[in-house]
Wavefront OBJ file of the C-alpha trace (Angstrom):
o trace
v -5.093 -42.506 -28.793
v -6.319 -44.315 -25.475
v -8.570 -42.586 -24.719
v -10.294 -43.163 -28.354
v -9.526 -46.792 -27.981
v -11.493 -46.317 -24.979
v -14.310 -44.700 -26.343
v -14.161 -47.107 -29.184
v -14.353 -49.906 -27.099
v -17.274 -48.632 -25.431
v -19.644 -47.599 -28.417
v -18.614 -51.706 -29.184
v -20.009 -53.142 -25.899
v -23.264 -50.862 -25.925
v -23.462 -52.068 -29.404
v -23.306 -56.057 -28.228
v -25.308 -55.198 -25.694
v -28.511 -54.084 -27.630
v -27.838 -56.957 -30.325
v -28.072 -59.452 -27.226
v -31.083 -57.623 -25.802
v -32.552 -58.147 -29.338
v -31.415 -61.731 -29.771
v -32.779 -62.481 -26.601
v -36.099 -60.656 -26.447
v -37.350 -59.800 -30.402
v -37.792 -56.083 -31.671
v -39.941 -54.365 -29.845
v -43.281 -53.089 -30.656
v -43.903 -49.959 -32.952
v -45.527 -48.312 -29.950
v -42.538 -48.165 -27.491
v -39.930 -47.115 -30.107
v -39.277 -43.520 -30.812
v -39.673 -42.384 -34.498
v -35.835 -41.855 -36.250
v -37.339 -38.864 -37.106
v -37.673 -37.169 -33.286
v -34.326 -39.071 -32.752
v -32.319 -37.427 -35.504
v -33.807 -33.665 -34.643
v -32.828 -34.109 -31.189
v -29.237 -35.456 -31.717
v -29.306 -32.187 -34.519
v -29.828 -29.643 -31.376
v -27.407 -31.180 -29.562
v -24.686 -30.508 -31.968
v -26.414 -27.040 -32.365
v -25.454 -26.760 -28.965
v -22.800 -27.830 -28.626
v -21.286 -26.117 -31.551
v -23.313 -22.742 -32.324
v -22.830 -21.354 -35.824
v -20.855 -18.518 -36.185
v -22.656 -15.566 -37.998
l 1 2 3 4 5 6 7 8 9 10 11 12 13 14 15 16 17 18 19 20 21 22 23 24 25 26 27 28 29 30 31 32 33 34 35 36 37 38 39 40 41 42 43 44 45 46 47 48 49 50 51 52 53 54 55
């Protein structure tokens, strides 16, 4: 359970943290963000990974 708390509690702050970044200096430009799409397919091969299927 602390150890979630933990993790929790972490995820929050990196959260905050970006939000400020934001607040402080605007979105930034379409050019230096990475499309969802490339972001979702890589988090999707991590779990593939992590967790192969099982034939």
């Amino acid at each position: 359970m602390r150890a979630y708390a933990a993790r929790t509690r972490a995820n929050a702050d990196q959260f905050a943290a970006v939000l400020e970044d934001i607040a402080t200096n605007g979105l930034p430009s379409v050019e230096d963000c990475t499309p969802w799409e490339e972001l979702r397919e890589a988090h999707l091969a991590r779990l593939a990974a992590q967790r192969p299927a099982v034939a």
